[in-house]
C-alpha positions as CSV (number, residue, x, y, z in Angstrom):
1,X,94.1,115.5,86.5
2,X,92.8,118.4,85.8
3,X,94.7,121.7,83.7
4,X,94.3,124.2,86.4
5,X,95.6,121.9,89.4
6,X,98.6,120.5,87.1
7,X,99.3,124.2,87.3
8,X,99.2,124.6,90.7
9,X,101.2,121.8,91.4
10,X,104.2,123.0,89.0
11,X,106.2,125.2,91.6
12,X,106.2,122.3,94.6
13,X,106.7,119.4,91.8
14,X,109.5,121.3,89.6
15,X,111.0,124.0,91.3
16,X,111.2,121.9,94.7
17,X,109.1,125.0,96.3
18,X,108.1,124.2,100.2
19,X,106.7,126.7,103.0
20,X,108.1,127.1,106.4
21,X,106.6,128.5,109.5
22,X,106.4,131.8,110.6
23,X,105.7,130.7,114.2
24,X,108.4,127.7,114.7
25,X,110.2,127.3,111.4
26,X,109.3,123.7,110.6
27,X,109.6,123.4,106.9
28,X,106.5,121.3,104.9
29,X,107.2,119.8,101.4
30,X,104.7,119.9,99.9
31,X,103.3,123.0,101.4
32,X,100.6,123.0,103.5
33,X,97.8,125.6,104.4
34,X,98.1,124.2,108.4
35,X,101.6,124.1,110.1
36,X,102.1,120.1,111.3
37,X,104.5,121.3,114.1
38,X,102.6,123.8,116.0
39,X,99.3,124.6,113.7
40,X,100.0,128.1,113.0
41,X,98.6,129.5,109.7
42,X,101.5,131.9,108.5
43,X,104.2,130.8,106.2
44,X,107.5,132.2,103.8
45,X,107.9,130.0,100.4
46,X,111.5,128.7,100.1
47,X,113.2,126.8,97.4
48,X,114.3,123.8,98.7
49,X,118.4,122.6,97.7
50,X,118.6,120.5,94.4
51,X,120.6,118.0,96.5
52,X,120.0,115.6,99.4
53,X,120.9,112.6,101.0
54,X,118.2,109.6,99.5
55,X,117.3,108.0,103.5
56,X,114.8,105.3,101.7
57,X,113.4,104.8,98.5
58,X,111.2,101.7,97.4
59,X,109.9,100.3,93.9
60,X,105.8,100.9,93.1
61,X,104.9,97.5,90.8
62,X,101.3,97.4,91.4
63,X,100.2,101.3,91.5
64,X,96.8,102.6,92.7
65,X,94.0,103.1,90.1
66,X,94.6,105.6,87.5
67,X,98.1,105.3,87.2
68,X,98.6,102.2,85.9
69,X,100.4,102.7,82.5
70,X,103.3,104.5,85.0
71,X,104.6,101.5,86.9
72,X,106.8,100.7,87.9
73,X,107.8,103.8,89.2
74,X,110.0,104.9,92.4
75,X,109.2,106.7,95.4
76,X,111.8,108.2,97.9
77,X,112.5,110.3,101.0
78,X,115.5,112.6,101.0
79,X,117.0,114.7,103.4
């Protein structure tokens, strides 16, 4: 990855950063330039809560291609 795009990435990755909709306050993690709800194109940054409820979670043993030396690593969904 490259130095400039790690950068970019910081405030969604590590600060739990998302954007929700000006036009029907659907909230996207990680933020998107295109609403997924109603497509609008205007949207307020938010912090999201450093808690949750973990919904599903699974195990990655066999990653894709470039991440190899990481597995087995978890992936989640909280709410």
């Amino acid at each position: 990855m490259f130095p400039p795009k790690i950068w970019r990435e910081f405030p969604q990755r590590y600060r739990l950063e998302a954007s929700q909709c000006q036009k029907c306050n659907k909230i996207a993690f990680p933020p998107r330039l295109v609403c997924p709800g109603c497509g609008g194109r205007k949207f307020n940054a938010m912090k999201l809560a450093r808690q949750g409820r973990l919904v599903h979670f699974t195990i990655i043993h066999t990653p894709p291609a470039g991440f190899e030396d990481q597995s087995p690593y978890a992936v989640g969904i909280v709410e």
